[in-house]
C-alpha atoms as one frame of an Amber mdcrd trajectory, in Angstrom:
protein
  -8.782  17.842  -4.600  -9.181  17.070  -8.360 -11.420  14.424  -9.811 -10.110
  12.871 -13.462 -13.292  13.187 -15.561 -12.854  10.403 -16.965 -12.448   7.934
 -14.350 -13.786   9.512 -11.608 -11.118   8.810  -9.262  -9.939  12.058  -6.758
  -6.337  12.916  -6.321  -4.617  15.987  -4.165  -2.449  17.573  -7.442  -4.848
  18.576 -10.421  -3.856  16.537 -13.436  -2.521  14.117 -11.636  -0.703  11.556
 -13.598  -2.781   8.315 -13.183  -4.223   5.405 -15.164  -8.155   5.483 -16.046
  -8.160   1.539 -15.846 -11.327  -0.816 -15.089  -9.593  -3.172 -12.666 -11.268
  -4.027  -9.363 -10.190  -5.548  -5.912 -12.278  -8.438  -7.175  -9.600  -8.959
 -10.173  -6.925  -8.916  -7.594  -8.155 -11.598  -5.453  -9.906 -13.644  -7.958
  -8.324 -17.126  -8.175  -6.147 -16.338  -4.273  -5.879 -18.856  -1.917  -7.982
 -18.498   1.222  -5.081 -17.762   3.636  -4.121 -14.713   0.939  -7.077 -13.522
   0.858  -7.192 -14.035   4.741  -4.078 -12.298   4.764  -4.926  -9.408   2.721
  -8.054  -9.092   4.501  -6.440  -8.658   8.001  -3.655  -6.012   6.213  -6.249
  -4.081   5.271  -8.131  -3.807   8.881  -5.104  -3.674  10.396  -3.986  -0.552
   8.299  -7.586   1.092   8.490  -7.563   1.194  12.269  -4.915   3.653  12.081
  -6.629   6.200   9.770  -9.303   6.810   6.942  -7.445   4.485   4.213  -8.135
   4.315   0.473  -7.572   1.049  -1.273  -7.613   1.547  -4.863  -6.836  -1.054
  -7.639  -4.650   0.374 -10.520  -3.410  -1.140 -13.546  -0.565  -3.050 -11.433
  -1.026  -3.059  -8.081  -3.633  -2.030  -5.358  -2.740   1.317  -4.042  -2.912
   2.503  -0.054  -3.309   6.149   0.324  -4.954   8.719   3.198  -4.502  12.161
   1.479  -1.981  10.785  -0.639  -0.004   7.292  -1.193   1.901   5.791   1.524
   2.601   2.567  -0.228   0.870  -0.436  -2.320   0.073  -4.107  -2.531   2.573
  -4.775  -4.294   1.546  -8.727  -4.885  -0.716 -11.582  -3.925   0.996 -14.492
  -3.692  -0.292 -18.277  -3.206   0.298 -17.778   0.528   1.669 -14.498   1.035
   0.868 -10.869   0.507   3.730  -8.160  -0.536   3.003  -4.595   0.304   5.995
  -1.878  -0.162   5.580   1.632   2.052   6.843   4.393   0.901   9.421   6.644
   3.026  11.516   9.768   2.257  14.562   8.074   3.750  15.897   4.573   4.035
  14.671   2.270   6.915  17.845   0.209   7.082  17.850  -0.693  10.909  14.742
  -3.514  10.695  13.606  -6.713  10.499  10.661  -6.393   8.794  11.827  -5.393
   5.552  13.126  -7.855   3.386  14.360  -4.820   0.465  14.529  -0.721   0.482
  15.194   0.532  -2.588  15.600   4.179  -3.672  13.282   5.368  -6.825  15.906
   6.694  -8.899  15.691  10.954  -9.179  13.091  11.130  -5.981  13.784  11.141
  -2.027  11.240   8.260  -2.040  12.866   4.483  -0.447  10.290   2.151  -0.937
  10.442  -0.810   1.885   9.094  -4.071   1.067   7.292  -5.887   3.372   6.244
  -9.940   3.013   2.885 -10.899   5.636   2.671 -15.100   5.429   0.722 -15.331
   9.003  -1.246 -12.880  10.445   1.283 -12.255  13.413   3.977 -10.853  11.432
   1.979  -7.856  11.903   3.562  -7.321  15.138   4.745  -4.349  17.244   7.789
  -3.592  14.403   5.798  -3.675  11.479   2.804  -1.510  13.373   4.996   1.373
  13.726   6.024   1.690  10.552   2.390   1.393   8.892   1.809   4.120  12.147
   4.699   6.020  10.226   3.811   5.695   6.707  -0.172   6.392   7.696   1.264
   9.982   9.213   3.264  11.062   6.110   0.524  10.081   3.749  -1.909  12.320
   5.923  -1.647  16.213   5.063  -3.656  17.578   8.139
């Protein structure tokens, strides 16, 4: 592991390419609706049960890792949360994901997920966080 020593923050590849920014989860949620921030909330215990998760705010988004990144909140919405996981192959046969989209030059297919109630966190969605959880851990 390498710490920046500026910012503190750890990462798995020394020199990591990162931004030393000042944001917090507070600056994320500040001004959210109650049911977003409900939302985000149960995201975040829901993804948590299934391993030691880091939530780190960057400069734009709040990033989900274990050893490394498996996806991000992507946004925060009046009533809705957006997170996209991150996969090295396309997800196509779903209907949880409302876009997968290759990052141009990578194998990465980033799937975007919208949560507007709590349930849509069902049995679908779980395995892929259960997926994404197991390629971000390097044990």
């Amino acid at each position: 592991m390498w710490t920046c020593p500026q910012c503190r923050k750890t990462f798995v590849r020394d020199n990591q390419s990162h931004s030393c920014n000042d944001k917090t989860l507070s600056d994320y949620l500040q001004g959210k609706s109650e049911l977003t921030i409900s939302l985000y909330d149960h995201f975040i215990r829901e993804l948590s049960a299934l391993g030691d998760i880091q939530v780190r705010p960057t400069k734009s988004a709040i990033a989900l890792s274990v050893d490394v990144r498996l996806g991000h909140i992507h946004r925060l919405g009046k009533n809705f949360v957006d997170v996209v996981f991150y996969f090295d192959k396309p997800y196509e046969d779903n209907l949880c994901f409302y876009k997968i989209a290759n990052v141009p030059g990578s194998t990465q297919n980033n799937h975007y997920f919208r949560m507007m109630n709590e349930e849509d966190i069902n049995e679908e969605v779980l395995k892929y966080m259960k997926m994404a959880v197991k390629a971000a851990t390097r044990k």
